[in-house]
N, C-alpha and C positions, 0 to 999 in steps of 0.2 A: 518311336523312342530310340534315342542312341545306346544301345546297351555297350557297357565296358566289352571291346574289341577281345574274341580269343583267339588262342595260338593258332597258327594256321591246321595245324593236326586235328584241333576240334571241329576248326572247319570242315576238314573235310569229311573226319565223321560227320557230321552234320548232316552233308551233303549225301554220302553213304547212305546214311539213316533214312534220308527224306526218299529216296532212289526205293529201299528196302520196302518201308509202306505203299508208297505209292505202287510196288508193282503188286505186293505178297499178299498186302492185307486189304486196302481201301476196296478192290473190285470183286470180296466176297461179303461184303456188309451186309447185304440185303438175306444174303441167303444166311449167313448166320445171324445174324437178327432174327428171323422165321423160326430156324433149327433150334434156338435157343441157347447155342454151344457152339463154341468157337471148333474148329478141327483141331487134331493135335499135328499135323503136320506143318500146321503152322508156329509150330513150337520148334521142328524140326529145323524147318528154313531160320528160323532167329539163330538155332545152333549154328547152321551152318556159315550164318553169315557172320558168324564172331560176336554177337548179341547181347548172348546170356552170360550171368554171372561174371561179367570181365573183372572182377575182383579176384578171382579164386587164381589159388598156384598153376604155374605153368605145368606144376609134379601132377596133375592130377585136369589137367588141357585146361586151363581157364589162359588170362594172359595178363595178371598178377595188375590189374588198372586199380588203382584206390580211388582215383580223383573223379567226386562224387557229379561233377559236369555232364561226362558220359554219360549219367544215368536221364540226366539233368535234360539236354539231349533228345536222346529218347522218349521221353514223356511230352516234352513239347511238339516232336514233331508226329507221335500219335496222334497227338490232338488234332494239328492238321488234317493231315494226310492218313492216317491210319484206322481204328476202330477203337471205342470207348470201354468195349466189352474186351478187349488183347490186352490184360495186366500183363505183361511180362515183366513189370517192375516190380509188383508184387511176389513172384516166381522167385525175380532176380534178386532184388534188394530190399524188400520186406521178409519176405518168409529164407529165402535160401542161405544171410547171413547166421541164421541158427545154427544150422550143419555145420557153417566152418567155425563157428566161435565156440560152440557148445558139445561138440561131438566130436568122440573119439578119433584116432586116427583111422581105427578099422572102419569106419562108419563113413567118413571123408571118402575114403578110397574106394567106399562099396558105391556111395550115394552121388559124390561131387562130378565123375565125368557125365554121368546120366542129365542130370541137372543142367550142363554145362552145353551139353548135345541136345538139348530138347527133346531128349528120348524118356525123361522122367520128368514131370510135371509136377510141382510141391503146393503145398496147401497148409493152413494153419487154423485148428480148430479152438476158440476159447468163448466163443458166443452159443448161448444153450437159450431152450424154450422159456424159460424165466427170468434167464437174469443175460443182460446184456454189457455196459463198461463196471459194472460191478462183478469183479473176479472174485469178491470174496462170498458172494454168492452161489458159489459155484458147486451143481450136485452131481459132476462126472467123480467118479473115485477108481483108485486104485491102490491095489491090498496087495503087499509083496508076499510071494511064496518063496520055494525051495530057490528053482532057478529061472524063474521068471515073475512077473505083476499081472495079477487077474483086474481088467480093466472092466467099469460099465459106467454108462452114461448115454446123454443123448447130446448132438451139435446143433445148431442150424445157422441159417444164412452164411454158408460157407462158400466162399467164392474159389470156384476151381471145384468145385463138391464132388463131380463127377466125373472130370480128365484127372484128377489130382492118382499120383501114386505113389506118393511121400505125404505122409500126412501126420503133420504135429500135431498132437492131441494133447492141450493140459487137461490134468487132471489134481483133485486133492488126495494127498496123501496122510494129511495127517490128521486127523477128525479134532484131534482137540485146538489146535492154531487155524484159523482161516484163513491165513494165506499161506500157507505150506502147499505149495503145488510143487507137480513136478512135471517135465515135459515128455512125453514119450513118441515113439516112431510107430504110427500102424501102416502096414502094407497091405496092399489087396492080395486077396488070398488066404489071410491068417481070420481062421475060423470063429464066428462070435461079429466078424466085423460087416455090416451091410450097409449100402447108400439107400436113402428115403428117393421120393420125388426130386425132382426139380422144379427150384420153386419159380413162378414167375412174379414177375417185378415190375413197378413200374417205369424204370428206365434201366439203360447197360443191359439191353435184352437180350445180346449176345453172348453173355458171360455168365457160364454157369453156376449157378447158386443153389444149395444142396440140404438136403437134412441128412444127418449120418449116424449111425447107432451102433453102440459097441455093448453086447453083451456077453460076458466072459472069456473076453480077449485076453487070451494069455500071447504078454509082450514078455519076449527074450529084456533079461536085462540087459542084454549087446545096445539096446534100441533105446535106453536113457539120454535125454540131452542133459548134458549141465549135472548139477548136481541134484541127486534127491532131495527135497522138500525146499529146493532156490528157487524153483518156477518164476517164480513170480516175480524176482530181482531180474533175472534171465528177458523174462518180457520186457520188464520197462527199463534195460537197459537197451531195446531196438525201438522203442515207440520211438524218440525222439526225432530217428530217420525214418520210420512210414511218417509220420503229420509232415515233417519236410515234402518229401514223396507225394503226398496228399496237396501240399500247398503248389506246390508246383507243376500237378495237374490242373488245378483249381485255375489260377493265375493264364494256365493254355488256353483251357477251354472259356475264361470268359473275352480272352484277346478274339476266339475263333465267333462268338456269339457278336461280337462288337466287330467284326467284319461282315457276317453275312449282313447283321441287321442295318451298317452304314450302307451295303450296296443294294440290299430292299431301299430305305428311304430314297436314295438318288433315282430310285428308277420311278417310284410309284408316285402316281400323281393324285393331289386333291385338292380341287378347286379350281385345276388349271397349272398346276406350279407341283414343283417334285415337295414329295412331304420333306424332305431335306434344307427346304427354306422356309419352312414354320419355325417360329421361337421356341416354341413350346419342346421341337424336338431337338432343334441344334442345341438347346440349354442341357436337357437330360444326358445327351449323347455326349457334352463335355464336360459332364460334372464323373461321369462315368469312366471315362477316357481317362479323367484324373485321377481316381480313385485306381485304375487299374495300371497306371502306369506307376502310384506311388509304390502298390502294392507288388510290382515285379522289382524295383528296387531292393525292398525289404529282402524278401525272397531270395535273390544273387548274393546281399549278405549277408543271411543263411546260409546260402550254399558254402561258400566262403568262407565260414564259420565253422562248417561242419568237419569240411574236408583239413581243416587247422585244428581240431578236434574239442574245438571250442564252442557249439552249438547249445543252449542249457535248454532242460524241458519247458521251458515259462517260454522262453524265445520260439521254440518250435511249435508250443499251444499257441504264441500269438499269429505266426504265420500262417498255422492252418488256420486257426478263426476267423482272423480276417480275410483271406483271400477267400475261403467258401462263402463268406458274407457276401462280399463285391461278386462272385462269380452269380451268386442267386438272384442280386440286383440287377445285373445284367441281364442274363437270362431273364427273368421277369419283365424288365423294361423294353427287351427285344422282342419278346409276345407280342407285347401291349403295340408295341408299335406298327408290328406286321397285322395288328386288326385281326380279323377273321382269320389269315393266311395262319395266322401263327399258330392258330387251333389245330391247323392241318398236317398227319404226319410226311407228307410231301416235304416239306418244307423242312430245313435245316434247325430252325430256332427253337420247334414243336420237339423234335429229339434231343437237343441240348437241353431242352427247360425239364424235360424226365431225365433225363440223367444224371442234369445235377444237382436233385433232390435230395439222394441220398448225401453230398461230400459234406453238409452240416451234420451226418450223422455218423459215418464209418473213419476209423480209427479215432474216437474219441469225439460225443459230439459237442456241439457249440456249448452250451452248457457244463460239461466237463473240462474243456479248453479253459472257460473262463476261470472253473473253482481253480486249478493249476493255477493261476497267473496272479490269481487273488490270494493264493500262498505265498506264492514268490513275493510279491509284492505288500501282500498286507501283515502278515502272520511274521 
C-alpha cells in the first residue's frame, strides 16, 4: 500500500523507533513471555530514548509533541519488531493523559518527570470481578473523611497490575447517582493497598495482568484527579483516543499475520506446487489484503482527525470495531492456512491468533463499539 508520504522528521523517528525495538525489546520476548512480566528497565530505556509521554511540557522533561502519528509510530513498529505484551502506549497515551489533564499542578510535578523517565510506570483500574464496560455497575467506593477518602473495593484484569506505581483507581462516590465516580491516585506503600496474583492469559503473556485490592486506603485528597463525582465524564473524555490506540494496534498486527502467513504459503508445498498457487488461498489471502488495506486507510483518517481534534466517539467505535474484526479474520485465516503449523507455539501465526483474542474485548468490546455507533447513527 502507498500510504500518504510523511515529513521527513517522522521518518526518521520511525527509523529510531524500528532501531529502539529491534535492539531493547524483540531479543527478550521469549524470556518475558515465560516471566510473565515485562522488566521495568525496559521502561527505563523507552525513557531514555525520548519515548515516553512526548506530549508532556518540556517544564516538567517531556518534549511538548501533540501530533498523535508519534504515537501512531510506535505501535506499528511494535508490532513489528517489538513485543505485544510492552504497552507503552498505554503508559504513554491511554492512561498517562490523565495526570496531565486532570491533575493538579502539584501532582504534574510530583508524578510527570517519573512517568516521562520510565522510572514510574502508570496503570488504570475500572474493571472489577463483576462488572466489566459497565461502569455504573461499579462496587469500589470511596467515603470522604477529615483530610482524606477511605477507599475499598476490588480490581482485576489490570494490565501493568504489578510494575504499575501510579495507579488510577475509579471509584463511586455517590451512592445515590451511579455514575458519580471519581478518580483517585493509590501509590505503593499507602497501607489498606495490596496486588492479587498475576493472572495468566491466554495471549500478551508477557504483560502483566493483576487483581488489586484496596481495603481502607486512606487517599490524601492531594491525589484526586479531576473533579469529585466527574469520573466518569473524565473517562469518556480519553476513551475516544485508547479505541484509536486500539485500532491501530489492531490494523499492525494483522499486516504482521498477513506477512508471515503470505511467506508460510510461498514456501510450503502441497501436491507438488507452493500452497500459494491454490485458488482457494490466493482468493482468501486477497479478499483479506483488501479488507486490511481498506481498514489502514480509515485509520490515518482517524489519526488525522484526532490530531485536528475532530475525532467523534462513533468514528473511534467504528475503527476499533472494524479493524479487531479484520485483524481476527486474519489471524484465524493465517491458522487455517499454516494447517497443523499454526497449532504450534513455534510459530509466529499460533502467538498472533492468542493475542489477538482479546482486541474485540479491551477498551470496549465489539458489542459495545456497535451500541455507540447505533446511537450516533440511529437514536
Amino acid at each position: 500500500m502507498n500510504r500518504k508520504p510523511m515529513e521527513p522528521e517522522l521518518e526518521m523517528f520511525r527509523d529510531a523507533a524500528r532501531r529502539f525495538f529491534q535492539k531493547e525489546i524483540r531479543p527478550h520476548n521469549e524470556r518475558w513471555r515465560e516471566a510473565g512480566i515485562i522488566d521495568r528497565q525496559a521502561y527505563r530505556k523507552a525513557g531514555d530514548a525520548g519515548l515516553l509521554c512526548m506530549w508532556a511540557d518540556e517544564k516538567y522533561g517531556g518534549q511538548g509533541i501533540p501530533d498523535y502519528r508519534y504515537e501512531q509510530i510506535l505501535v506499528e513498529e511494535n508490532a513489528f519488531h517489538g513485543d505485544s505484551g510492552y504497552l507503552i502506549s498505554l503508559h504513554s497515551r491511554i492512561v498517562g493523559p490523565y495526570i496531565n489533564n486532570f491533575g493538579s499542578e502539584e501532582l504534574k510535578q510530583r508524578l510527570l518527570p517519573g512517568m516521562i523517565s520510565g522510572e514510574k510506570i502508570i496503570a488504570i483500574c475500572m474493571t472489577e470481578p463483576d462488572t466489566g464496560s459497565d461502569l455504573a455497575g461499579m462496587k469500589t467506593r470511596a467515603v470522604e473523611k477529615d483530610d482524606h477518602w477511605l477507599l475499598n473495593g476490588a480490581k482485576t484484569y489490570i494490565s501493568n497490575g504489578i510494575n504499575a506505581d501510579i495507579i488510577i483507581v475509579a471509584a463511586k462516590t455517590n451512592p445515590d447517582r451511579v455514575h458519580d465516580l471519581t478518580l483517585f491516585i493509590v501509590e505503593p506503600g499507602m497501607e489498606g493497598f495490596e496486588r492479587g496474583r498475576m493472572l495468566k492469559k491466554m495471549g500478551m503473556k508477557s504483560q502483566d495482568t493483576a487483581e488489586l485490592f484496596f481495603r481502607d486506603v486512606h487517599v490524601p485528597k492531594a491525589n484526586i484527579l479531576g473533579q469529585v463525582n466527574k469520573g466518569f465524564h473524565h473517562l469518556m473524555q480519553s476513551l475516544s483516543e485508547e479505541r484509536l490506540t486500539a485500532a491501530v494496534g489492531n490494523i499492525s498486527y494483522a499486516r504482521v499475520a498477513m506477512e508471515v502467513t503470505r511467506d508460510f504459503v510461498r514456501q510450503r508445498k502441497v501436491f507438488g506446487q507452493p500452497l500459494s498457487k491454490f485458488q482457494n488461498t490466493r482468493f482468501k489471502l486477497a479478499a483479506l489484503d483488501t479488507e486490511i488495506e481498506i481498514a489502514q486507510c480509515f485509520v490515518d483518517r482517524c489519526v488525522e482527525m484526532h490530531n485536528e481534534g475532530r475525532l467523534t466517539p462513533e468514528d473511534a467505535a467504528r475503527a476499533k470495531l472494524y479493524t479487531s474484526e479484520v485483524n481476527g479474520r486474519m489471524v484465524d485465516e493465517g491458522v487455517q492456512l499454516h494447517g497443523g503449523a499454526g497449532y504450534m507455539e513455534e510459530y509466529p501465526i499460533c502467538r498472533l491468533y492468542q493475542d489477538e483474542r482479546v482486541h474485540r474485548i479491551l477498551a470496549g468490546t465489539s458489542e459495545i463499539m456497535k451500541e455507540i455507533i447505533a446511537r450516533a447513527t440511529l437514536d
